[in-house]
N, CA, C and O atoms as a printed pandas DataFrame, in Angstrom:
     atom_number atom_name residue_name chain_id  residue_number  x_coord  y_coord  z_coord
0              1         N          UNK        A               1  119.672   82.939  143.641
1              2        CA          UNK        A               1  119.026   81.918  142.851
2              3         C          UNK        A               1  117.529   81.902  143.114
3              4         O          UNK        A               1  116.768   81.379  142.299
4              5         N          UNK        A               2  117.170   82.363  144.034
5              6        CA          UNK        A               2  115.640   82.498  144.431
6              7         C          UNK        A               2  115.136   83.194  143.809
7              8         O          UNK        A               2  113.996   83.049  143.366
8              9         N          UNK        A               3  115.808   84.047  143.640
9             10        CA          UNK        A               3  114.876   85.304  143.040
10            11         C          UNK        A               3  114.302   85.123  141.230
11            12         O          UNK        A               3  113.457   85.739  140.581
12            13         N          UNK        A               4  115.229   83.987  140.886
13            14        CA          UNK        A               4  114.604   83.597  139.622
14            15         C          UNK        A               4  113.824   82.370  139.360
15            16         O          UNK        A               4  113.519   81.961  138.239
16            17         N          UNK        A               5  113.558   81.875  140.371
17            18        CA          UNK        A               5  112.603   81.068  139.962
18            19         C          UNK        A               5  111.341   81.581  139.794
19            20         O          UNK        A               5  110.628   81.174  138.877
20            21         N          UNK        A               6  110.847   82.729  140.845
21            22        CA          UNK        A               6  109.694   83.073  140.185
22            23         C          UNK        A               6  109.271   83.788  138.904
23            24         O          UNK        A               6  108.203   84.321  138.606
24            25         N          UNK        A               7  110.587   83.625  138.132
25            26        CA          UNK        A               7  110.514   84.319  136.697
26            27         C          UNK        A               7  110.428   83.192  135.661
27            28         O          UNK        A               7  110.922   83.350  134.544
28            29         N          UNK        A               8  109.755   81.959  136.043
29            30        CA          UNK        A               8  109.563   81.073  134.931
30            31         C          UNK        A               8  108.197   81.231  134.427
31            32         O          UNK        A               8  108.009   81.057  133.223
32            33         N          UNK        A               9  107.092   81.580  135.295
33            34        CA          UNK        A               9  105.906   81.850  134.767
34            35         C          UNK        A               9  105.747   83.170  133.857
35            36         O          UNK        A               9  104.804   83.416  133.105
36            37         N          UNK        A              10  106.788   83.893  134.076
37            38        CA          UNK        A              10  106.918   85.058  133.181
38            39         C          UNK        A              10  107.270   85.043  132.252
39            40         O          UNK        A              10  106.989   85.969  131.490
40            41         N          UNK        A              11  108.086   83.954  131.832
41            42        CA          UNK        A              11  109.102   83.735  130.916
42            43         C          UNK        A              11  108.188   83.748  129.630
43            44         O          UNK        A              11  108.005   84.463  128.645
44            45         N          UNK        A              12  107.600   82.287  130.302
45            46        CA          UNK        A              12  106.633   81.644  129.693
46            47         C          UNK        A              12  105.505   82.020  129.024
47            48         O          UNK        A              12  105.016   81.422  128.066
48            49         N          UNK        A              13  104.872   83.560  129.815
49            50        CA          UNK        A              13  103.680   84.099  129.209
50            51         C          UNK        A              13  104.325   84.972  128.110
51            52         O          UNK        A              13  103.700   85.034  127.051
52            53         N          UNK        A              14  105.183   85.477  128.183
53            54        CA          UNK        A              14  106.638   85.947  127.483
54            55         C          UNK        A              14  106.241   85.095  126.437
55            56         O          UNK        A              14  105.529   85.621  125.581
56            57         N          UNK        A              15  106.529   83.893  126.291
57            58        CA          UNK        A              15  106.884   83.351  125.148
58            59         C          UNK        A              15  106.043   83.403  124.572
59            60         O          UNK        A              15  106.141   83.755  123.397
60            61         N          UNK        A              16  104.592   83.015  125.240
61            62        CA          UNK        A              16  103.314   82.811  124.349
62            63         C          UNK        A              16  103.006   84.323  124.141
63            64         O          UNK        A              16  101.816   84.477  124.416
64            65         N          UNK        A              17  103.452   85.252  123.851
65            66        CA          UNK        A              17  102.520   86.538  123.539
66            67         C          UNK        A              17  103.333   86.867  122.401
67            68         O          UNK        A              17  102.864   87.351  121.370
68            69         N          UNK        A              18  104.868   86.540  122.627
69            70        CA          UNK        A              18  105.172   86.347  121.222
70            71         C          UNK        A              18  105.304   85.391  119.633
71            72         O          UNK        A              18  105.826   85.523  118.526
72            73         N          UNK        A              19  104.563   84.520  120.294
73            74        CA          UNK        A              19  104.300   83.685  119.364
74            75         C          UNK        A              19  102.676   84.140  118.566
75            76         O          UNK        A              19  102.299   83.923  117.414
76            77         N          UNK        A              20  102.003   84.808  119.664
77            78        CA          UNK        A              20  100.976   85.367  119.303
78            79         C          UNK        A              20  101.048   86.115  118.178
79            80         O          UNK        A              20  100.542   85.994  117.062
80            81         N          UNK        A              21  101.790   86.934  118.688
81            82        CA          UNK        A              21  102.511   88.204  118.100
82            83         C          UNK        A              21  102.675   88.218  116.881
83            84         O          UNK        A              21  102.253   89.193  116.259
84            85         N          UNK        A              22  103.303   87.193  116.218
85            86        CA          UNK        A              22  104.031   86.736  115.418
86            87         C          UNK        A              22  103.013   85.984  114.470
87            88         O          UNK        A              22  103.183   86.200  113.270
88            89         N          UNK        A              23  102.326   85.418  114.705
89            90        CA          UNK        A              23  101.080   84.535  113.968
90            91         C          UNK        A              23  100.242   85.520  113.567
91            92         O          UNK        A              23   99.895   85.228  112.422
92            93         N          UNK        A              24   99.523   86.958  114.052
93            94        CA          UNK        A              24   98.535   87.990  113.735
94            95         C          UNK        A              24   99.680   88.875  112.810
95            96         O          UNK        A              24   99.291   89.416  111.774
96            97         N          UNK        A              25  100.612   88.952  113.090
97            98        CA          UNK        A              25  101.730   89.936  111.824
98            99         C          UNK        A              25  101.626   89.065  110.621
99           100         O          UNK        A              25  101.279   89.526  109.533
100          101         N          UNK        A              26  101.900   87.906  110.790
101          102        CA          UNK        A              26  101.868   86.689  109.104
102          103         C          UNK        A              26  100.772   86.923  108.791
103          104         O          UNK        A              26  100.772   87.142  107.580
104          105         N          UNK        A              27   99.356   87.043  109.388
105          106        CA          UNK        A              27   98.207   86.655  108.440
106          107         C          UNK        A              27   98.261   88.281  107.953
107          108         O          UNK        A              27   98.474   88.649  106.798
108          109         N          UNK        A              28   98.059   89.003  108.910
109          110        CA          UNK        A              28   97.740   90.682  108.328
110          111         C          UNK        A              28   99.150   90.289  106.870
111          112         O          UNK        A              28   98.901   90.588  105.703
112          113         N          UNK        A              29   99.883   89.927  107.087
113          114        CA          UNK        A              29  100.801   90.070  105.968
114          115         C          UNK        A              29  100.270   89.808  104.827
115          116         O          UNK        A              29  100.083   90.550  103.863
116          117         N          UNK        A              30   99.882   87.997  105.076
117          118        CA          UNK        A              30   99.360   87.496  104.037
118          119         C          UNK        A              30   98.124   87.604  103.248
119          120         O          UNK        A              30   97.879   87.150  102.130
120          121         N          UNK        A              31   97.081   88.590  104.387
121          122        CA          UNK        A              31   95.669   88.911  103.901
122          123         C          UNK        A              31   95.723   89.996  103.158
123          124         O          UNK        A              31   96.614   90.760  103.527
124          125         N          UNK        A              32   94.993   90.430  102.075
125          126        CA          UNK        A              32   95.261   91.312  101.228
126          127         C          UNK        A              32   94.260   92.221  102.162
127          128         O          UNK        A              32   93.391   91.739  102.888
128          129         N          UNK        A              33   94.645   94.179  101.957
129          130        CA          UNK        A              33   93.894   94.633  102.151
130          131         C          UNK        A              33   92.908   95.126  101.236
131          132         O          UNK        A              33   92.913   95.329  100.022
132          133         N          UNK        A              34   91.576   95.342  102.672
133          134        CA          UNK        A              34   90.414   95.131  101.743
134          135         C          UNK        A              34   90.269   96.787  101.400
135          136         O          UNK        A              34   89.831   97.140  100.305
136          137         N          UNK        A              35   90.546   97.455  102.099
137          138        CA          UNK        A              35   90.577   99.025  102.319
138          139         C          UNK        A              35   90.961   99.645  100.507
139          140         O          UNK        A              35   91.837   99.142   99.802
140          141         N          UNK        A              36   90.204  100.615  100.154
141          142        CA          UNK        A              36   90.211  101.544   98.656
142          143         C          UNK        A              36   90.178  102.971   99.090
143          144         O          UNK        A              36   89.671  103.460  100.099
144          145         N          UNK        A              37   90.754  103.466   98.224
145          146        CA          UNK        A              37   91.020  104.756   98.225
146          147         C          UNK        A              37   89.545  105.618   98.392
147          148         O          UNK        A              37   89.083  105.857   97.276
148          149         N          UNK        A              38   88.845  106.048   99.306
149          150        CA          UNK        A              38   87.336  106.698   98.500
150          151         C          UNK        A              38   87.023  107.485   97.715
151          152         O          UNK        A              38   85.923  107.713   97.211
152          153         N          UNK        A              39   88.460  108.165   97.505
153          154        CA          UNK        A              39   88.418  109.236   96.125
154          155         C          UNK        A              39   88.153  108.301   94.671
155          156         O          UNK        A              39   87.798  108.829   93.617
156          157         N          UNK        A              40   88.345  107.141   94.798
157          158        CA          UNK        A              40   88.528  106.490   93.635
158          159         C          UNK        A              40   86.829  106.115   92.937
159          160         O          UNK        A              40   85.723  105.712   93.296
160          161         N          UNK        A              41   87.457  106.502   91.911
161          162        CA          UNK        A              41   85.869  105.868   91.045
162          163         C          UNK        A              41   85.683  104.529   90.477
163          164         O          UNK        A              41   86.715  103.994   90.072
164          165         N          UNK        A              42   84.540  103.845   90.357
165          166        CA          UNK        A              42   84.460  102.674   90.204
166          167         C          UNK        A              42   85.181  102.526   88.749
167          168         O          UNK        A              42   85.275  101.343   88.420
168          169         N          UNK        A              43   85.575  103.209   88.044
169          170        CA          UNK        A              43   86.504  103.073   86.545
170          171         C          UNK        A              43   87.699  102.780   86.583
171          172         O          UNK        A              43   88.398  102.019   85.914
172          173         N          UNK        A              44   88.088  104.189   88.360
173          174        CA          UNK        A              44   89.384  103.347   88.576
174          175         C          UNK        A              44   89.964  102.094   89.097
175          176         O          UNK        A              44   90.994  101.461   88.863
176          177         N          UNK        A              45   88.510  101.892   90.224
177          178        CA          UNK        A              45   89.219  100.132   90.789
178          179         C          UNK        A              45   89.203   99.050   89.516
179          180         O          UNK        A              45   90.053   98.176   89.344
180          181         N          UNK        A              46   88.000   99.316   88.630
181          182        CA          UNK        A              46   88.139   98.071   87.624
182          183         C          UNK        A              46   89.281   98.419   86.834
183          184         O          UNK        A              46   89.555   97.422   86.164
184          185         N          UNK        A              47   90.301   99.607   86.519
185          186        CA          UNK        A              47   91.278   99.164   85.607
186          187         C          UNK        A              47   92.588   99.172   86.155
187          188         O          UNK        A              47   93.603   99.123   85.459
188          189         N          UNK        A              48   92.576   99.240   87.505
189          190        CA          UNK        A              48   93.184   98.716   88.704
190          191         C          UNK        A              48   93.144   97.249   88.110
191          192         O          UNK        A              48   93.931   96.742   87.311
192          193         N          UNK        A              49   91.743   96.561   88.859
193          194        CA          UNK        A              49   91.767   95.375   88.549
194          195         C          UNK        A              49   92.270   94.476   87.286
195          196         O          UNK        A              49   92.928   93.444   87.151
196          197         N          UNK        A              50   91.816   95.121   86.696
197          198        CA          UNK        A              50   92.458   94.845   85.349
198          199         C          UNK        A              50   93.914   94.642   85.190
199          200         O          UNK        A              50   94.394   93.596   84.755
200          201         N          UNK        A              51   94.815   95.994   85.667
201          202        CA          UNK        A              51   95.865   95.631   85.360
202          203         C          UNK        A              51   96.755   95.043   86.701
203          204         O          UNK        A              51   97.972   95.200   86.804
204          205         N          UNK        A              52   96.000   94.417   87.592
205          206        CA          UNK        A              52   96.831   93.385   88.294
206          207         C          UNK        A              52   96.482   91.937   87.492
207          208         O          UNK        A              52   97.335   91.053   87.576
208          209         N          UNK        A              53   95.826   91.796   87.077
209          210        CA          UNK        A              53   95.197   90.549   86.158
210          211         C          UNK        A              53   93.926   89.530   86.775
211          212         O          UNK        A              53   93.544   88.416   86.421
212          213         N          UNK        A              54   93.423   90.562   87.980
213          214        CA          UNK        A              54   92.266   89.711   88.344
214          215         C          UNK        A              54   90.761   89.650   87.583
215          216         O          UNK        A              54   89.757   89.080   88.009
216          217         N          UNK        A              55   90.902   90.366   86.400
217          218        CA          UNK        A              55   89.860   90.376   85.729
218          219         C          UNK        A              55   90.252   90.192   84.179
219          220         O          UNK        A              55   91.027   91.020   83.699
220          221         N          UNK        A              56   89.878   89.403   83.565
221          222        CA          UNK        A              56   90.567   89.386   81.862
222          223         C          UNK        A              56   89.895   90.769   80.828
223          224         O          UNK        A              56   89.140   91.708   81.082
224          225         N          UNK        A              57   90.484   90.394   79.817
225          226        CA          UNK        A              57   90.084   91.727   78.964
226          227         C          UNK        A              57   88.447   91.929   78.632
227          228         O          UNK        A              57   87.894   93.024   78.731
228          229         N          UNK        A              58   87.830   90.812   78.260
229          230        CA          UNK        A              58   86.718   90.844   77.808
230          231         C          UNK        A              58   85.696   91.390   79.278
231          232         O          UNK        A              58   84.678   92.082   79.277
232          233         N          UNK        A              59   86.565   90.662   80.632
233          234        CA          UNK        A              59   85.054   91.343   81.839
234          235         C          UNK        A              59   85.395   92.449   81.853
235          236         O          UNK        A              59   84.511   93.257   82.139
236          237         N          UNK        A              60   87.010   93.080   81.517
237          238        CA          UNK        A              60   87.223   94.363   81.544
238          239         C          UNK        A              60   86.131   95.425   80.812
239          240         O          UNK        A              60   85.580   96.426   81.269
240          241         N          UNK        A              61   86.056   94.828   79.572
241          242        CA          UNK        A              61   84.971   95.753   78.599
242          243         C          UNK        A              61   83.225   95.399   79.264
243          244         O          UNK        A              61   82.326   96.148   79.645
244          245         N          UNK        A              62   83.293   94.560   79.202
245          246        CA          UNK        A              62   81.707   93.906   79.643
246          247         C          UNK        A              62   81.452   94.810   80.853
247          248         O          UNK        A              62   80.359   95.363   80.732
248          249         N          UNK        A              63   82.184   95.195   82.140
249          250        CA          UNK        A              63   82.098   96.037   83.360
250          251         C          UNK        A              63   82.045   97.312   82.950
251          252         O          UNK        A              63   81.044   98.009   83.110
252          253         N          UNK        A              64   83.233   97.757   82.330
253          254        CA          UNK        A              64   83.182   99.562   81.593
254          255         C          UNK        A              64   82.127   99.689   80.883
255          256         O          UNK        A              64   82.065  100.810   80.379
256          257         N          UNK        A              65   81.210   98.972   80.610
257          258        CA          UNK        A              65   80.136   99.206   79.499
258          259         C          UNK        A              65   79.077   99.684   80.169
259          260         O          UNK        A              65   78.349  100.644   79.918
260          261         N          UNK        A              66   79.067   98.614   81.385
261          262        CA          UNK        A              66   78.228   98.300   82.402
262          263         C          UNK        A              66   78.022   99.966   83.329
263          264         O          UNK        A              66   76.980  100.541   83.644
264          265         N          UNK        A              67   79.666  100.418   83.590
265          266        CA          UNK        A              67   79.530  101.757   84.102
266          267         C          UNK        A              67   79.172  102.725   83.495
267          268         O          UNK        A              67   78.557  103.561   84.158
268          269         N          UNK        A              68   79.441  103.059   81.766
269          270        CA          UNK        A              68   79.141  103.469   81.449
270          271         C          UNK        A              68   77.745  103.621   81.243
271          272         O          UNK        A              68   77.706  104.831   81.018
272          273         N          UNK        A              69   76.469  103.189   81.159
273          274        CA          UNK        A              69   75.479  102.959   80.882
274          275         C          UNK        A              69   74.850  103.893   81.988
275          276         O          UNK        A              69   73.627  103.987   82.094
C-alpha cells in the first residue's frame, strides 16, 4: 500500500496533460487551416473560394477581372 501513495502526484499531472491534450486537438480541429497549396495560382484559390461559398458570384467576377488585368 505504500508504494502507491506516491503515485497520486503522478496521477494527477497525468490527468492534467491530458486534458491539455485534448483542448489543443479541439481547437487545431476547429481552426481552419491556413496553409495553400504553393503550386496554386491566385485563379485557383478564388474559385476554390468561390465554390465553398465564401465569396458570392459578383466578388467572384469583380476579383477574376482584377487578376486578369
Amino acid at each position: 500500500m505504500h508504494m502507491f501513495n506516491g503515485m497520486g502526484g503522478g496521477w494527477m499531472i497525468l490527468w492534467w496533460v491530458i486534458i491539455i491534450a485534448a483542448i489543443v486537438l479541439i481547437v487545431r480541429y476547429l481552426t481552419p487551416s491556413r496553409t495553400t497549396d504553393p503550386h496554386k495560382s491566385a485563379l485557383d484559390i478564388l474559385k476554390e473560394r468561390y465554390a465553398k461559398g465564401e465569396i458570392s458570384k459578383e466578388e467572384f467576377r469583380e476579383k477574376k477581372k482584377e487578376l486578369q488585368d
